[in-house]
Each structure stands twice: as C-alpha cells, then as structure tokens.
C-alpha beads as a LAMMPS data file, in Angstrom:
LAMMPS data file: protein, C-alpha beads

322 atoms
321 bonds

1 atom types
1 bond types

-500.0 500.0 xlo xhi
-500.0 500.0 ylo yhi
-500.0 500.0 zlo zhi

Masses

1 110.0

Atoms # bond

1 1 1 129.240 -304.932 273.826
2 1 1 128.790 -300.994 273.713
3 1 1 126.791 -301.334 270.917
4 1 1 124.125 -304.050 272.385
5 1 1 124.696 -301.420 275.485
6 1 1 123.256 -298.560 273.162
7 1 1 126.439 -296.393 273.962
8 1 1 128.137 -296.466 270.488
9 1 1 126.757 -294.082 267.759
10 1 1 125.722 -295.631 264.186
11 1 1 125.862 -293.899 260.798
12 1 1 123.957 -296.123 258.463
13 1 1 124.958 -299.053 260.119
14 1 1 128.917 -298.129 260.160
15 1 1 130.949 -297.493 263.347
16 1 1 133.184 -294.354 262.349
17 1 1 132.962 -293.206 265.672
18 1 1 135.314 -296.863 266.924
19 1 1 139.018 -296.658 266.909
20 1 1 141.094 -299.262 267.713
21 1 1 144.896 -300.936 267.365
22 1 1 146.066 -304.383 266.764
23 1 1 149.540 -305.770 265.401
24 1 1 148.858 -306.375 261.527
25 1 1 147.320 -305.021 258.934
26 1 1 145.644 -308.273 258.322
27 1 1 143.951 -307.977 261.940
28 1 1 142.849 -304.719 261.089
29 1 1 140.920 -305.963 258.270
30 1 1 139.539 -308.893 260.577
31 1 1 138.220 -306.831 263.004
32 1 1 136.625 -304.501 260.331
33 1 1 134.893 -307.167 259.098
34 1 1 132.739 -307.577 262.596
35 1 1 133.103 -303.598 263.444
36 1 1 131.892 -302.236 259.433
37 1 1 133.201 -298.172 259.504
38 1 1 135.604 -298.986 262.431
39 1 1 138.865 -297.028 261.820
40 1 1 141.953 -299.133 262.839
41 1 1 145.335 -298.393 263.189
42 1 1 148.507 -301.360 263.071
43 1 1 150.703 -301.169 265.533
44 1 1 151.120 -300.501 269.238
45 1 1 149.689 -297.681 270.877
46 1 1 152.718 -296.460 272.898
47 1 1 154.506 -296.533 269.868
48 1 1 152.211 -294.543 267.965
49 1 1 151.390 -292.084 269.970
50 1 1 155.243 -292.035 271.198
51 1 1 156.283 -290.959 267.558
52 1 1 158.123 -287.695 267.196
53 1 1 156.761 -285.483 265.193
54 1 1 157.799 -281.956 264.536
55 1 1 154.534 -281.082 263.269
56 1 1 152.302 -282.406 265.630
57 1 1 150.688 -279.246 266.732
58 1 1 149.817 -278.559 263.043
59 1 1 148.823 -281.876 262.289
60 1 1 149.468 -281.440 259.090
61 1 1 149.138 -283.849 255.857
62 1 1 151.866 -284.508 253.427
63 1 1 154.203 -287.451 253.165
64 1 1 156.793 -285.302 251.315
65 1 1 159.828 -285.757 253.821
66 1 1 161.251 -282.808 255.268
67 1 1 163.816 -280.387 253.958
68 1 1 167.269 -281.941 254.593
69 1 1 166.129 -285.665 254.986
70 1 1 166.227 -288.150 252.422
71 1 1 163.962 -289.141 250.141
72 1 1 164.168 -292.759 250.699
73 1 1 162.319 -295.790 251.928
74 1 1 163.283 -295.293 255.534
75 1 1 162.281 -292.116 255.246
76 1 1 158.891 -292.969 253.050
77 1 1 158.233 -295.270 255.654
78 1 1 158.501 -292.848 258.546
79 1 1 156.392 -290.261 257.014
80 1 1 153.842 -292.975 256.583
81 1 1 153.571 -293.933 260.520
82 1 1 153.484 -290.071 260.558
83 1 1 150.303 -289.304 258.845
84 1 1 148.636 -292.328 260.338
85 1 1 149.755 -290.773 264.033
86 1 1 147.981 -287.498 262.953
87 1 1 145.054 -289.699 261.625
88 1 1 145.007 -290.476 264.927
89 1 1 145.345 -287.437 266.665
90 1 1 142.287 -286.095 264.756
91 1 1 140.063 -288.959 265.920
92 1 1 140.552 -287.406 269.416
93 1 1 138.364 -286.626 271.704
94 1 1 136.851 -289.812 272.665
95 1 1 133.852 -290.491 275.392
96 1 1 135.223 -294.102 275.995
97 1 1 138.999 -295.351 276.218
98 1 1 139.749 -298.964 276.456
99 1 1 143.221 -299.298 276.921
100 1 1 143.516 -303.564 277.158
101 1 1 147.235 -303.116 276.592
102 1 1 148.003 -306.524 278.120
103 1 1 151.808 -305.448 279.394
104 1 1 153.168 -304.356 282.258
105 1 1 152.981 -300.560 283.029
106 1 1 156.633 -300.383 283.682
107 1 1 159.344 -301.787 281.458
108 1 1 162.553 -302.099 283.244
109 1 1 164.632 -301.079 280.310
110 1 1 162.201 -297.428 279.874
111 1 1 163.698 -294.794 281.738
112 1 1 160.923 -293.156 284.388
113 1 1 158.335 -292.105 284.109
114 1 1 158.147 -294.850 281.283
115 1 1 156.721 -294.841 277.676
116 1 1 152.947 -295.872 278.660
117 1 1 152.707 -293.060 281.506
118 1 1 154.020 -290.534 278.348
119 1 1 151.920 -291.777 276.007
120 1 1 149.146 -291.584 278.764
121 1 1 149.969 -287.951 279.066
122 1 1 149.629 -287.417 275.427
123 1 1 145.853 -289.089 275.627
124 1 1 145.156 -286.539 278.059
125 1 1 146.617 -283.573 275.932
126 1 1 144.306 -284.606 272.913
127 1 1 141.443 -285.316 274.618
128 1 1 141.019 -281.351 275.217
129 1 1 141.208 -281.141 271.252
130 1 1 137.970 -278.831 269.862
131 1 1 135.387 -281.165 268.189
132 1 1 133.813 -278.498 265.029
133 1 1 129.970 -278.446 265.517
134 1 1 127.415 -278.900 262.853
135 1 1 127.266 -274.997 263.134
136 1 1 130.773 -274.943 263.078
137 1 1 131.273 -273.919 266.570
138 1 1 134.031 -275.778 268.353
139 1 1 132.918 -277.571 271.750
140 1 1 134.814 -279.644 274.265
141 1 1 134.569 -282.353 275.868
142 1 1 134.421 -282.859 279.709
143 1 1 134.080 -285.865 280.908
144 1 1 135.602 -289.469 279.417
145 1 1 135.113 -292.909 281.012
146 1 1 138.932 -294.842 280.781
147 1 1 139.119 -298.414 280.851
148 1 1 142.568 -299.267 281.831
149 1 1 144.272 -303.005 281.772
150 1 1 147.691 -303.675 282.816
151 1 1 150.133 -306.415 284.666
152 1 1 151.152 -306.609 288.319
153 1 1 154.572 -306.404 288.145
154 1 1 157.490 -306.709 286.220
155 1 1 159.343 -308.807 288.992
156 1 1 162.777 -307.273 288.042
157 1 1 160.930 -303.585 288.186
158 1 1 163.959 -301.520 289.102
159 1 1 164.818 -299.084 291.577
160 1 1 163.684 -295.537 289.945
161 1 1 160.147 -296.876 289.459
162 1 1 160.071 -298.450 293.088
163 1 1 160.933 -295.183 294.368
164 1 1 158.579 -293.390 291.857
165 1 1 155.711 -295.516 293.445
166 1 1 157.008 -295.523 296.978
167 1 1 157.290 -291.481 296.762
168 1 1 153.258 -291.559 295.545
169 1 1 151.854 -293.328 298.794
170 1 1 154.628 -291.280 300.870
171 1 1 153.275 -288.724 299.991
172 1 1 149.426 -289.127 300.203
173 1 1 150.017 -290.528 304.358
174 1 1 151.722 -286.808 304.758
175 1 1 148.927 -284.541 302.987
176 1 1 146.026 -286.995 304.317
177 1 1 146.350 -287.794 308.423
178 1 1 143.635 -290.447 308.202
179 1 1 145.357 -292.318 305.030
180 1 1 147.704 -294.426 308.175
181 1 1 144.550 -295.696 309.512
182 1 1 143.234 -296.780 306.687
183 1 1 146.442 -298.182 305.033
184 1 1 147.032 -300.341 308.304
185 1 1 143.131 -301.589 308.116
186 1 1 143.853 -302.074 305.052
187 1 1 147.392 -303.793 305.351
188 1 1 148.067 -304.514 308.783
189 1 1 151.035 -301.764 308.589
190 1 1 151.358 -298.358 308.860
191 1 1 154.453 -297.022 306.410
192 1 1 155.591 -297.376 303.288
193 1 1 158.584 -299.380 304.286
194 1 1 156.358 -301.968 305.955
195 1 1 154.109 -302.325 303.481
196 1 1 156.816 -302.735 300.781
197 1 1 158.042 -305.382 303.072
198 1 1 154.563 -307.405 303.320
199 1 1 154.752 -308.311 299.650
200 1 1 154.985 -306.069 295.980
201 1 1 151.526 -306.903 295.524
202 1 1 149.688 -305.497 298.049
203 1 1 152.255 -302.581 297.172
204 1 1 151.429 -302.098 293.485
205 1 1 147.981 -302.162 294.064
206 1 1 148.162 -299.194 295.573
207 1 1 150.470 -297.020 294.285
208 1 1 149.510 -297.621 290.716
209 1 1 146.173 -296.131 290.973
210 1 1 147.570 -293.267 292.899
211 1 1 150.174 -292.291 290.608
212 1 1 147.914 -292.106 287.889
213 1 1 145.293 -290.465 289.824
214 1 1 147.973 -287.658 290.423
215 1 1 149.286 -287.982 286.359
216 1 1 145.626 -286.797 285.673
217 1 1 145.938 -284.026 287.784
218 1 1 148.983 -283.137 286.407
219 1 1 147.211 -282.931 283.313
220 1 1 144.335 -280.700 284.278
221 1 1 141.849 -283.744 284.754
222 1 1 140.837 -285.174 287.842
223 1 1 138.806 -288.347 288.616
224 1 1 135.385 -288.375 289.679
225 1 1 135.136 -289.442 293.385
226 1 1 131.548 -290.299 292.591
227 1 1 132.688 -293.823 291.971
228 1 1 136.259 -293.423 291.933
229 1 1 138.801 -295.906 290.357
230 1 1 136.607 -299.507 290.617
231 1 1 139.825 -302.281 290.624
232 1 1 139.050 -306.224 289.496
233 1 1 141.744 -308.757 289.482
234 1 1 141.862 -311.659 287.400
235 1 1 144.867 -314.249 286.484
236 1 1 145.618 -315.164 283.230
237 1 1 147.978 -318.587 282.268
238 1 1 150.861 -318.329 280.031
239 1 1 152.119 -322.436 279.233
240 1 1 152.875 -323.165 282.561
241 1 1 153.127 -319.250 284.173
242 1 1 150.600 -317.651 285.886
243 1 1 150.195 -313.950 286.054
244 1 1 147.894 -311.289 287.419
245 1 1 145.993 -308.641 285.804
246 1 1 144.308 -305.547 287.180
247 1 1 141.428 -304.218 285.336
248 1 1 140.832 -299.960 286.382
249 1 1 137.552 -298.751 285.607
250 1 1 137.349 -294.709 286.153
251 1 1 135.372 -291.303 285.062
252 1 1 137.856 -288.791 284.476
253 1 1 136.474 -285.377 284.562
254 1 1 138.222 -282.103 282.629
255 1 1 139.291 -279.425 285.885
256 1 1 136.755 -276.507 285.772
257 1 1 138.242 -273.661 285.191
258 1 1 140.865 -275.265 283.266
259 1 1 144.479 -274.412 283.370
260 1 1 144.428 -271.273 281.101
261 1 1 141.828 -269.855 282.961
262 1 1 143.363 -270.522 286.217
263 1 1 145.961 -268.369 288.340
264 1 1 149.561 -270.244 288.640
265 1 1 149.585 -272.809 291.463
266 1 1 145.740 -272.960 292.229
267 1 1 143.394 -275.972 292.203
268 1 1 139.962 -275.494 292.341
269 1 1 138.544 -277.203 295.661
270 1 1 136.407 -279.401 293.784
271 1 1 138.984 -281.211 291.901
272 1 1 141.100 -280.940 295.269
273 1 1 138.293 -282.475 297.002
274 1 1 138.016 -285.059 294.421
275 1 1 141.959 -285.993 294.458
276 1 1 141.783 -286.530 298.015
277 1 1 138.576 -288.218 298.239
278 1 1 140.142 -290.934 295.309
279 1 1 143.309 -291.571 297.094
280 1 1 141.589 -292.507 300.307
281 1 1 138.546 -295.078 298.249
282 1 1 141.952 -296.256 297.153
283 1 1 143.380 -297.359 300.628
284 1 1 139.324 -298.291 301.393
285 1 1 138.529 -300.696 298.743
286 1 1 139.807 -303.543 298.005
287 1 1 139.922 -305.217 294.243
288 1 1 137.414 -307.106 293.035
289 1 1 138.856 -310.130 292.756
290 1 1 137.198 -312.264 289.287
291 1 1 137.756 -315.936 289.519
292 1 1 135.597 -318.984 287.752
293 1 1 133.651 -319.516 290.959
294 1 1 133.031 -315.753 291.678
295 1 1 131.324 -315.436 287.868
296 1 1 127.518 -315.540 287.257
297 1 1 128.202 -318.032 284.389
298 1 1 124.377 -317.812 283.599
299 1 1 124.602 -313.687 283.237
300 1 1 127.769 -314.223 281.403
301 1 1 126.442 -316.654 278.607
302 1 1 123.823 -314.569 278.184
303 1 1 125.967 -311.328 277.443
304 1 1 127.921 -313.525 275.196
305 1 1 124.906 -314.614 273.339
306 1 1 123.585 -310.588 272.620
307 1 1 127.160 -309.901 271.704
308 1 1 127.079 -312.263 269.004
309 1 1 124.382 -311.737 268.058
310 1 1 124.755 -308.045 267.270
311 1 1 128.217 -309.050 265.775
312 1 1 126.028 -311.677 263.354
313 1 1 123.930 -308.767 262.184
314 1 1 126.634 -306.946 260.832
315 1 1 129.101 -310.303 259.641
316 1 1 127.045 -313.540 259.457
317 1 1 130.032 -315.543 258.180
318 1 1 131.837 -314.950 261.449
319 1 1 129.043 -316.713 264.106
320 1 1 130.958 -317.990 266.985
321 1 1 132.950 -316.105 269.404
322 1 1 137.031 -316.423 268.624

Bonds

1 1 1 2
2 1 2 3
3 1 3 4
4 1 4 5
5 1 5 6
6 1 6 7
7 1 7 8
8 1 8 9
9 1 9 10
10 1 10 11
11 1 11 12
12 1 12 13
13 1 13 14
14 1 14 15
15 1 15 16
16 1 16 17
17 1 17 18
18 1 18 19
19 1 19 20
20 1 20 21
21 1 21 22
22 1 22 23
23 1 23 24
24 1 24 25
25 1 25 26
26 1 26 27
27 1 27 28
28 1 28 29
29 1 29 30
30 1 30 31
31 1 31 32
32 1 32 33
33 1 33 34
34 1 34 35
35 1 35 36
36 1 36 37
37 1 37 38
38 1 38 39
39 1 39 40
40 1 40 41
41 1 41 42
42 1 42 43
43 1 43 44
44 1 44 45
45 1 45 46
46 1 46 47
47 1 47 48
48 1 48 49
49 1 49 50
50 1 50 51
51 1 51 52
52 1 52 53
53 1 53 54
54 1 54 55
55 1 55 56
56 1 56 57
57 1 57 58
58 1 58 59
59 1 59 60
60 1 60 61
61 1 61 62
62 1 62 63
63 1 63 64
64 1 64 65
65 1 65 66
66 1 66 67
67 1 67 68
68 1 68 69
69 1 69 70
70 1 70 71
71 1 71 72
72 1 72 73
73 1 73 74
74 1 74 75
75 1 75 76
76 1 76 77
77 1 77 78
78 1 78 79
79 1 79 80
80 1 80 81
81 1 81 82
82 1 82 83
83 1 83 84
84 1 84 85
85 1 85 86
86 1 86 87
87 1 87 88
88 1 88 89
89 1 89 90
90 1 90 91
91 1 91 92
92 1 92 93
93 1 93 94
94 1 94 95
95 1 95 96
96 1 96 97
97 1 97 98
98 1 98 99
99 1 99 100
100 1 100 101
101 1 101 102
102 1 102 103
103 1 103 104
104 1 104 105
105 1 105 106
106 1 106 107
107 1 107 108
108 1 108 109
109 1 109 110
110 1 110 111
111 1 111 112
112 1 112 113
113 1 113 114
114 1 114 115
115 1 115 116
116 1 116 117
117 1 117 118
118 1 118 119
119 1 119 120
120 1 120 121
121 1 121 122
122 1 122 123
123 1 123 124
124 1 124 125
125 1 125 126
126 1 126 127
127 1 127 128
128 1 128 129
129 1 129 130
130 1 130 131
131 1 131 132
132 1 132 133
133 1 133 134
134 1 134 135
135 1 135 136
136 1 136 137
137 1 137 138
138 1 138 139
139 1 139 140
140 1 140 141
141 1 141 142
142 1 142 143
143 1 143 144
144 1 144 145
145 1 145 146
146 1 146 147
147 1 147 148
148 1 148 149
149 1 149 150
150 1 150 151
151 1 151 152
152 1 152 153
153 1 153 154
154 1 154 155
155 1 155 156
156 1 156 157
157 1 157 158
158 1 158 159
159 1 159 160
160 1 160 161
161 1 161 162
162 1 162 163
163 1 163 164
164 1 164 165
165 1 165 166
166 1 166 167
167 1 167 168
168 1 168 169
169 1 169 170
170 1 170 171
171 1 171 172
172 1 172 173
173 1 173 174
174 1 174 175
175 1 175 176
176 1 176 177
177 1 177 178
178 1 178 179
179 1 179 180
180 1 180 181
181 1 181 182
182 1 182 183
183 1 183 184
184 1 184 185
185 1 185 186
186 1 186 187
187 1 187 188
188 1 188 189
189 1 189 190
190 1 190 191
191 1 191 192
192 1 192 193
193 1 193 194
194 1 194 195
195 1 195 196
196 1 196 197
197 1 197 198
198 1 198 199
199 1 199 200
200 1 200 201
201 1 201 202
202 1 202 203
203 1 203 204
204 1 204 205
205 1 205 206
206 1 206 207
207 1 207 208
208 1 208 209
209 1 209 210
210 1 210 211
211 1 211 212
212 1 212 213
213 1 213 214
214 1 214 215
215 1 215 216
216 1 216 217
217 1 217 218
218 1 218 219
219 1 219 220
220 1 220 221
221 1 221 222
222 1 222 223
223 1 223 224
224 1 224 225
225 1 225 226
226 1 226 227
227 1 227 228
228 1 228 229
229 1 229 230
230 1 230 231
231 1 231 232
232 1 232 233
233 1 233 234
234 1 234 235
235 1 235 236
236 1 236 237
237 1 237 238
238 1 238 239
239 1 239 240
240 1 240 241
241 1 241 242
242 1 242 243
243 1 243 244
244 1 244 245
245 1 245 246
246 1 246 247
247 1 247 248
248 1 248 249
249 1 249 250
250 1 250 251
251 1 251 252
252 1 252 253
253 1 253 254
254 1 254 255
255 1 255 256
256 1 256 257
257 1 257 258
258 1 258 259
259 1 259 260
260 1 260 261
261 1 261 262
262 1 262 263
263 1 263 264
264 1 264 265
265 1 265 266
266 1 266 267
267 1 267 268
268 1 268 269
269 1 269 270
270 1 270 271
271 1 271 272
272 1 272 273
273 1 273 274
274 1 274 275
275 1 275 276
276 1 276 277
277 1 277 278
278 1 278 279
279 1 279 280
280 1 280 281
281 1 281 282
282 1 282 283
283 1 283 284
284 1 284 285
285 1 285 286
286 1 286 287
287 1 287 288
288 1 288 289
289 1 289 290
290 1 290 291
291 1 291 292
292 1 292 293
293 1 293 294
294 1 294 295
295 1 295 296
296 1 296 297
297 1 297 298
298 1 298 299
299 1 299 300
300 1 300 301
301 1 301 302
302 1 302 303
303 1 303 304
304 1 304 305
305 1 305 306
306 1 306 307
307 1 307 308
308 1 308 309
309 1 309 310
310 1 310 311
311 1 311 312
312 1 312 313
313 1 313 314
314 1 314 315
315 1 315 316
316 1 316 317
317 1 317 318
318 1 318 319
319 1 319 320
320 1 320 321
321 1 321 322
C-alpha cells in the first residue's frame, strides 16, 4: 500500500528500508517473498524490544555469552534473540510505524504501566538514534507518522490500570477549564466518576489516547495538533465473540529544543500548546466508526486491485489477496 502510495524507498527493486514482525520463521520467509529486501524479525514485538540487555547502549555484536554465564543452549539461545534485538535497534529511526498488534493494551496479569506502554517508551528512545549521512554526518529525525491498533478492553482490566486511566482524564478537566464542557457534550456527564459509570467504552476511548499523548511527552515528543490523533472503530468476530478495535492514526513530532538542550522542568510553549490542543480534539471528536455499510466498497476494490498488483510485480506466483 505505501509502495503504490510512493512513500516507501526502493533499492533496485528491494525494500531494505521495511521492517516488520510475525510469529515464525516460516512467515518471515512468506512475507519476504511479496516484500523482496524486507528485513523481518520472529517473534512479538513487546517481547523483543522488552529483552534485557546489558549492552544495549553499545549495541554490540557477539554471541559469545557473558563472563560468568554458561555456555549452553539456553544461553546460545538467549544471545541469539540478543543480536537480533540489536539488529533491531539499528534499523531505528523509522518515518512510518505500524504497530497492528491486535491485543489489548493492558494485560491484567502486567504490572502498570504494562509491557506495551514500556516497549512504547523504548520506540520513542530509538527513534532519536543518529542516522550516518552519505558524508558521514549524523542527522536526526523529527517527525514520524505512528499507526497504532489495539483492543477495547480487557473486561477483567484491574484496578491499577483503571486508576492509571481515570488519573489521565482527572487530570486534563483540572489543567484545561473548558475540557468539562466538552466532556459533557461529548458524554452527557461532567466527571470522571460519571463517565466511568456511563459505560468502559465511552471511558477507554478517551483515556487511552490521552495517556499516550502524555507518554510522548514524557518522552520528549509531542503530537502534532495539526491533525491530532484521527480514531476509527471497527469490530472484528472471533467464532461466536465479537470485539472492538480502535485504529490511532497520529504525527508525532521530536520537542524542539530537545531535552538536553532544555533547562530542568521547562516545556517549550509550542509542544505545550500542542499537548493541550490534542487532549481537547480528543474530548471533540468522536471515532470514526468503519462498518460494511459506511465503506466505499467501489474505492476499496479498487485499492485492493493496485495493491496486488504492485505485490504481482514483485511475486507473480502469489496473485490473490490472502
């Protein structure tokens, strides 16, 4: 799709620029097939990026394990997962994240803030990583779109999280006056309590976005109010269980100065201006909410058809969408 799009950059046909995970080793061969040059990695992203390393500001190579570990297929293994992390790590920064993770953002059994908001905040540390120049001068990056996919829910969330969310929109109706208005336009109620009450929902769909708007902040990136964080809803079956999905669509922006060249404590009133400006669009807009009858099938079949037939060009044995 971002190739038909003209966003991806080619090298002799080959995709070296595309990174992506799925579950097997197989599948990563699969894919390669339709993405030539793409650089995949087997496994789960939160795990991955969640793997402790010792080394990982050196990103070193080596699968020699460490002084005073064993030298044995446990440990072979580890140092494997290892160097494919730092493979990782090296493939960073990126201009476009799709993160289709297809889980909930919360596990009940993580302990807050959870593994997916950590791993999050790793994404954000390497995406300030130095890309070397042709010259060899070492430029930056700032400015990424994210593409973020994730579950309403889990029903059994527990009461850290709840409180984690509840303390985000608490918060934003203190430091913005006019966020009450809004949230009871919005909502028909005017605190955080009643709108808890009216249904988890409503509730999640709020307070997601706006902790992660603030996680990004944390993090010395803000996102751009320009379009802010664009929300579409869509249900997906499971035998006999229905679920919903949100889809986030944002353009997260690197805080000018950054952090090292900032005094402690202060925000620069642009990305200030931005953060508030975000949280409100948040209360303003509602989701887009995708359903059979609300897509332009005739658009859609024709996006499918230049899809595959750029994916034809580069693997004519696979013709037909899976």
């Amino acid at each position: 799709m971002l190739d038909v799009a003209k966003i991806l950059r080619q090298k002799d046909d080959r995709f070296d620029t595309v990174v992506f995970f799925d579950e097997t080793p197989e599948d990563i061969v699969e894919t390669q097939k339709r993405i030539p040059g793409a650089i995949g990695f087997p496994g789960t992203f939160t795990d991955i990026v969640l793997l402790e390393d010792p080394d990982e500001d050196s990103v070193i190579d080596g699968l020699d394990p460490p002084p005073g570990r064993a030298d044995d297929r446990g440990e072979r293994d580890r140092q494997k997962r290892l160097s494919m992390r730092r493979d990782l790590i090296r493939s960073f920064p990126f201009d476009v994240l799709n993160l289709d993770l297809y889980d909930f953002l919360f596990r009940p059994t993580d302990p807050p803030p959870g593994r997916l908001i950590a791993a999050l905040r790793k994404m954000c540390s390497w995406q300030k990583r130095a890309i070397e120049g042709a010259s060899g001068a070492n430029r930056h990056i700032n400015s990424f779109s994210l593409m973020f996919t994730t579950r309403i829910g889990p029903p059994n969330i527990n009461a850290e999280y709840m409180e984690m969310l509840r303390e985000r929109i608490h918060s934003n109706l203190q430091d913005v006056p006019n966020l009450v208005g809004l949230l009871e336009t919005r909502s028909g109620v005017r605190t955080v309590t009643e709108l808890e009450a009216a249904g988890f929902d409503l509730f999640f769909k709020l307070a997601m976005p706006k902790l992660l708007t603030a996680m990004f902040m944390e993090e010395d990136w803000h996102i751009d109010s320009t379009n802010g964080i664009v929300t579409y809803e869509f249900e997906r079956v499971s035998g006999d269980a229905r679920y919903k999905m949100l889809h986030l669509v944002m353009d997260i922006r690197r805080i000018d100065p950054p952090k090292e060249l900032r005094a402690p404590g202060f925000v620069p009133p642009n990305a200030r201006d931005a953060y508030r400006t975000v949280v409100q669009q948040i209360f303003e807009r509602p989701e887009v909410v995708i359903t059979n009858e609300s897509v332009d099938r005739l658009a859609l079949e024709e996006n499918l058809r230049l899809i595959q037939s750029r994916r034809n060009r580069y693997y004519p044995e696979g013709a037909g969408l899976r």
